[in-house]
C-alpha beads as a LAMMPS data file, in Angstrom:
LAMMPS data file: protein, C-alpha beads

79 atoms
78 bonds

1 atom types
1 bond types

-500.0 500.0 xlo xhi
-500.0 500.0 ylo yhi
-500.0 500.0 zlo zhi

Masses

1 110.0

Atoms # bond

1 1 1 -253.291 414.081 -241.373
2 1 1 -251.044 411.307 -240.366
3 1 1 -248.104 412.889 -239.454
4 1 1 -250.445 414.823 -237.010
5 1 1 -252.148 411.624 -235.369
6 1 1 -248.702 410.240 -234.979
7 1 1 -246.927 413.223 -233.609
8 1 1 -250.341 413.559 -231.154
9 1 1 -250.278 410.229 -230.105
10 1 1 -246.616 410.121 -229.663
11 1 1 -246.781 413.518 -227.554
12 1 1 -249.530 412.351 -224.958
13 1 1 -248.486 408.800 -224.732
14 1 1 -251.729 407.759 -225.670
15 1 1 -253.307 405.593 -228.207
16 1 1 -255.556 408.112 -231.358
17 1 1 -258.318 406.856 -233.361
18 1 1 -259.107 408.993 -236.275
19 1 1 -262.560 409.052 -238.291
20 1 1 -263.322 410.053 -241.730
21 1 1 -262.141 413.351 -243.093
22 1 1 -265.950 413.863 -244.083
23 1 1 -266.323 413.750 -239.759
24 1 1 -268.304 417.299 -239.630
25 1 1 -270.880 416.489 -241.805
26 1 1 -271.423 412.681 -240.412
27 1 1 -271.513 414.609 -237.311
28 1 1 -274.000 417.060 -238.456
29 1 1 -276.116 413.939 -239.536
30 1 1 -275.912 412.300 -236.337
31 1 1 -277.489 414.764 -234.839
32 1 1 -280.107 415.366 -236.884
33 1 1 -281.036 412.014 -236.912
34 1 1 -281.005 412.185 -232.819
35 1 1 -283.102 415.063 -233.135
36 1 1 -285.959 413.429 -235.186
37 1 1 -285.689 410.331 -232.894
38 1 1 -284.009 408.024 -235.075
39 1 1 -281.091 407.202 -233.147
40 1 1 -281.567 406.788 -229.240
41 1 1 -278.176 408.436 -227.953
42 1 1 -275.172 410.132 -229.320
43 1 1 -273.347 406.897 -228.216
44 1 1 -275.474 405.220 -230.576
45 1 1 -274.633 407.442 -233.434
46 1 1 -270.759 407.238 -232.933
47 1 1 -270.854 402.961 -232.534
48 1 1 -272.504 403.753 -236.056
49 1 1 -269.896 405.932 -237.227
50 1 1 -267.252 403.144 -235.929
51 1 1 -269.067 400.784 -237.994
52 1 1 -269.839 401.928 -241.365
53 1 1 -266.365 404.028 -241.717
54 1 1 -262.794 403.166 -241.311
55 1 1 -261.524 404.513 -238.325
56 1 1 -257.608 404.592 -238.120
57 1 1 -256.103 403.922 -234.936
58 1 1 -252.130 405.423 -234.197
59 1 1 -250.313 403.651 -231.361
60 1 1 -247.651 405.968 -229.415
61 1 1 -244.012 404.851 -230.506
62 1 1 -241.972 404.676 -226.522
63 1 1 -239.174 406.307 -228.548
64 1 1 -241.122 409.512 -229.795
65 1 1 -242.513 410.015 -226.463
66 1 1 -239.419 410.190 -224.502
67 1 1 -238.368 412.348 -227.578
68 1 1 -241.441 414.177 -226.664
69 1 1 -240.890 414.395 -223.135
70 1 1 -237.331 415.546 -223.420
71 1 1 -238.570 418.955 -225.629
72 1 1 -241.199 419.072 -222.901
73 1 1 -238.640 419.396 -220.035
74 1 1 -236.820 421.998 -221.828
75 1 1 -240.000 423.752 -223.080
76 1 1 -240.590 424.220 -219.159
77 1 1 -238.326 426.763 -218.123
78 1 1 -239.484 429.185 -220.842
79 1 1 -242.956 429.243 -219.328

Bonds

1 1 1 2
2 1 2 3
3 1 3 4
4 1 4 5
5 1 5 6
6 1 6 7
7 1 7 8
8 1 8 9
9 1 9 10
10 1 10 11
11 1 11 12
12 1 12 13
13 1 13 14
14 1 14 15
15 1 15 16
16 1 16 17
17 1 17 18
18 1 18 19
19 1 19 20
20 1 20 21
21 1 21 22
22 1 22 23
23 1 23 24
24 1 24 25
25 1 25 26
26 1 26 27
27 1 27 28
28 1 28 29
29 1 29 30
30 1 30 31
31 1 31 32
32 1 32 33
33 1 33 34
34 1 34 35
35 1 35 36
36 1 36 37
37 1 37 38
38 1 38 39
39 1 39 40
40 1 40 41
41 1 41 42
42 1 42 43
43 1 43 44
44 1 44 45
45 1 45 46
46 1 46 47
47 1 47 48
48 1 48 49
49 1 49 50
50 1 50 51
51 1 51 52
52 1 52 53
53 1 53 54
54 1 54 55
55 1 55 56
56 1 56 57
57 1 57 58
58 1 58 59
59 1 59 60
60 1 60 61
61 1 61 62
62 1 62 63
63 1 63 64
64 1 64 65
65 1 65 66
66 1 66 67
67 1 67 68
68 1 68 69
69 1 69 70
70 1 70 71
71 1 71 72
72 1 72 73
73 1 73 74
74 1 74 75
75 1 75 76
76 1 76 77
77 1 77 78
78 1 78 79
């Protein structure tokens, strides 16, 4: 979900990449084919996940996160 990445990548300051929504079963995949020796390391499997699918990359808006931070600080207190 967009609104998700954004929100996430807003909240942590930090830059998300998102895969496929079909991730589970590429995933599943990957590790079969690690398991009958066809790829040489998870690593491996994920550079060819990057390549063959579009990957989606949300950049943290400075705004949002000191929107973000601000809920955090008052969020706090109530912990």
């Amino acid at each position: 979900d967009r609104l998700l990445c954004q929100m996430t990548a807003d909240c942590c300051g930090l830059t998300v990449k998102a895969g496929p929504v079909e991730a589970t079963a590429l995933g599943n995949i990957m590790i079969q084919l690690k398991a009958l020796g066809l790829l040489d390391s998870i690593t491996q499997g994920r550079r060819l996940v990057a390549e063959t699918e579009v990957i989606k990359t949300y950049t943290p808006s400075t705004q949002n996160y000191a929107e973000w931070n601000a809920a955090y600080d008052r969020f706090k207190p109530l912990l």
